[in-house]
Backbone bond lengths (Angstrom), bond angles and torsions (degrees), N, CA, C in turn:
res aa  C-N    CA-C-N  psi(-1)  N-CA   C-N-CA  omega(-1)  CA-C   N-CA-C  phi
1 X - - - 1.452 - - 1.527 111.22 -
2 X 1.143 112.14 -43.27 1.681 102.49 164.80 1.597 127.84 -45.00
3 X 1.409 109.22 -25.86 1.213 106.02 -177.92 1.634 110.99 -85.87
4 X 1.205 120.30 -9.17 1.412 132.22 172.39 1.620 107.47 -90.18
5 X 1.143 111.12 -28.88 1.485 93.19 -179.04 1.566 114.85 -66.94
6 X 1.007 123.45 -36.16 1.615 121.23 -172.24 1.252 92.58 -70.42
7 X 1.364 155.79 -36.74 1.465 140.33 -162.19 1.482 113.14 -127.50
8 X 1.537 106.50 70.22 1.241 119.75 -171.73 1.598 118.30 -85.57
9 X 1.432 128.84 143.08 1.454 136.47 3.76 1.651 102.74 -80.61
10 X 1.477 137.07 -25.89 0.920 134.71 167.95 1.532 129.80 -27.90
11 X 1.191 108.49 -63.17 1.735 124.18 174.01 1.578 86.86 -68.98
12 X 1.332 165.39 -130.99 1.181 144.04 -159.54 1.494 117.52 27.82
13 X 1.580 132.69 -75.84 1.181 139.27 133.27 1.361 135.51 -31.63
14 X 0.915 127.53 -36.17 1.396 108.51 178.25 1.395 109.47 -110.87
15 X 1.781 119.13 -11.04 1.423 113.70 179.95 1.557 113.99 -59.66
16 X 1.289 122.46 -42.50 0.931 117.92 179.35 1.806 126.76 -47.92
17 X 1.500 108.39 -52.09 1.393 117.98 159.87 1.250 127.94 -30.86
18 X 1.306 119.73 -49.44 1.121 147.67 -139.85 2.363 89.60 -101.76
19 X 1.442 93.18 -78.25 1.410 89.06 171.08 1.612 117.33 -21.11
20 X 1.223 93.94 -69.34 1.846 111.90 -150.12 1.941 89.48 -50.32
21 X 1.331 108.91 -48.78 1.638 119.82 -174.96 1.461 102.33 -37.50
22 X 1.794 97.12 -72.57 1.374 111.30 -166.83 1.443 111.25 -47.63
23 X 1.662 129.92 -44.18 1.302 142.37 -144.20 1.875 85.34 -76.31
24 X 1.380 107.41 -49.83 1.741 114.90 -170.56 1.173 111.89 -41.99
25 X 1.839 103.25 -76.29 1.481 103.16 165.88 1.507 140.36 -31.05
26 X 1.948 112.80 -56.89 1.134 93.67 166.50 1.422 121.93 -73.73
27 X 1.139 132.56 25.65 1.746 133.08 171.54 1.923 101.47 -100.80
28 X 1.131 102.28 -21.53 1.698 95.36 165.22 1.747 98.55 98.62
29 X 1.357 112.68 27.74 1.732 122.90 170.91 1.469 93.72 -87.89
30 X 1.700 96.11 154.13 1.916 96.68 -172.51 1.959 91.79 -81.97
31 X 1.016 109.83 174.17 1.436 136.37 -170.66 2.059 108.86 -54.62
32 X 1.989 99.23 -34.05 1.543 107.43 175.44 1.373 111.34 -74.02
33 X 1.422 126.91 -37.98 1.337 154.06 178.81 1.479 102.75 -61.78
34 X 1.201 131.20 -35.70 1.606 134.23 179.52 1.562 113.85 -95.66
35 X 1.589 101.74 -32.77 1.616 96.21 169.78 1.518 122.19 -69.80
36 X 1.443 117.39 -21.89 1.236 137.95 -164.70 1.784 111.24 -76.86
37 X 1.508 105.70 -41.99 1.537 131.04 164.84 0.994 105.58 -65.58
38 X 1.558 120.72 -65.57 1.936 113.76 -171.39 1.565 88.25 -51.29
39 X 0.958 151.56 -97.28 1.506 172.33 -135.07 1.654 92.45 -41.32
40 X 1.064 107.30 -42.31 1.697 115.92 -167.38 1.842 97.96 -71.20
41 X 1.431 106.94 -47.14 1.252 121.81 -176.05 1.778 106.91 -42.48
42 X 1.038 91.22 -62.37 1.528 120.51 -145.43 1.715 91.52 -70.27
43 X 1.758 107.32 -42.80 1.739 100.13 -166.35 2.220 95.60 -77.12
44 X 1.028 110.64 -3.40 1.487 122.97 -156.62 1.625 82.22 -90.74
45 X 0.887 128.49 -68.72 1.728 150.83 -152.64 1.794 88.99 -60.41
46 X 1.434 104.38 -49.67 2.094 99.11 -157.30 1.520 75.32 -84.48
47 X 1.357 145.40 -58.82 1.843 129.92 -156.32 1.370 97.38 -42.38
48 X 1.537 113.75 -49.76 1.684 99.16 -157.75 1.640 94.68 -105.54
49 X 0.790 119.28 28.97 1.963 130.67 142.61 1.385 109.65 -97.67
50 X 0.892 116.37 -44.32 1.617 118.18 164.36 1.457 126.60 -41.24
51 X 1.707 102.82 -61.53 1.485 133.24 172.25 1.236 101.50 -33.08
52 X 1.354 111.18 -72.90 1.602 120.53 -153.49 1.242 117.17 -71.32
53 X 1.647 110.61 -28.30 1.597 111.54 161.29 1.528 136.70 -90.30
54 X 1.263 87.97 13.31 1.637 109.79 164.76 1.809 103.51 -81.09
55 X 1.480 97.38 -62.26 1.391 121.41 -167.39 1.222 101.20 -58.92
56 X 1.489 133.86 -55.66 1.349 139.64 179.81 2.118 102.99 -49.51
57 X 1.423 96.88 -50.45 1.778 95.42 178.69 1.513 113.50 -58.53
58 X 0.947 115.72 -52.78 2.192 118.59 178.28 1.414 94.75 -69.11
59 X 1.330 140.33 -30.64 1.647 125.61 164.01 1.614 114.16 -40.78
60 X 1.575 99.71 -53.69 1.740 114.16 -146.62 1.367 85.80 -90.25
61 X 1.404 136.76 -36.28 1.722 122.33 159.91 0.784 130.28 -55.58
62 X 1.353 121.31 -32.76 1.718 125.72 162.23 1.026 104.45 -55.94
63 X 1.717 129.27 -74.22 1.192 99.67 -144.92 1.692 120.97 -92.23
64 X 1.738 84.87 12.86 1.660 103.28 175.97 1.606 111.66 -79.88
65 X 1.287 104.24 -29.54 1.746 101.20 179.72 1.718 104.18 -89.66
66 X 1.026 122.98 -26.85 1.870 128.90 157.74 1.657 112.48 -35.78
67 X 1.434 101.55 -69.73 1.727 126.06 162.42 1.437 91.84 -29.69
68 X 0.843 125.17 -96.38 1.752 142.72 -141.67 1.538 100.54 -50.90
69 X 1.480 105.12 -51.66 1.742 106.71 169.22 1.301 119.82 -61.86
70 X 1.787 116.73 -29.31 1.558 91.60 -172.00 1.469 102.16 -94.55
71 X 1.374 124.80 7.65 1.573 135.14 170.77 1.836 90.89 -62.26
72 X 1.168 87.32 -79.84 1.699 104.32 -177.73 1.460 122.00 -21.25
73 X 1.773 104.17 -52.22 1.035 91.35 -164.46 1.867 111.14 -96.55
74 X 1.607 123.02 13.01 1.402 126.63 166.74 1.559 106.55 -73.57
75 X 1.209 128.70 4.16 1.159 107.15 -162.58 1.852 90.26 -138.32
């Protein structure tokens, strides 16, 4: 994640990849064994980036169609 912070939103995305790789290697996993982790990282990182902007959208409809009724119903 350090390497994502300087090149933001980009490094956000790819730090993670990049970590999990680097972290393998220096742990002494062969090169297939580290691609396999970054890869794990990376599909792990966008699902629950995914998640939350799903979750964040049925939030902001809720409380956007709530809004609209209690507009509605002052008048």
């Amino acid at each position: 994640m350090i390497f994502g912070i300087g090149l933001p939103p980009i490094g956000f995305i790819i730090g993670p990849l990049v970590g999990a790789f680097l972290g393998e290697i220096i742990s002494g996993q062969g090169q297939q064994r580290a691609l396999r982790a970054a890869w794990g990282s990376f599909l792990g990182f966008m699902a629950a980036t995914g998640i939350k902007v799903i979750a964040a959208l049925i939030l902001c409809w809720h409380y956007g169609t709530k809004l609209i009724q209690w507009v509605i119903s002052q008048f």
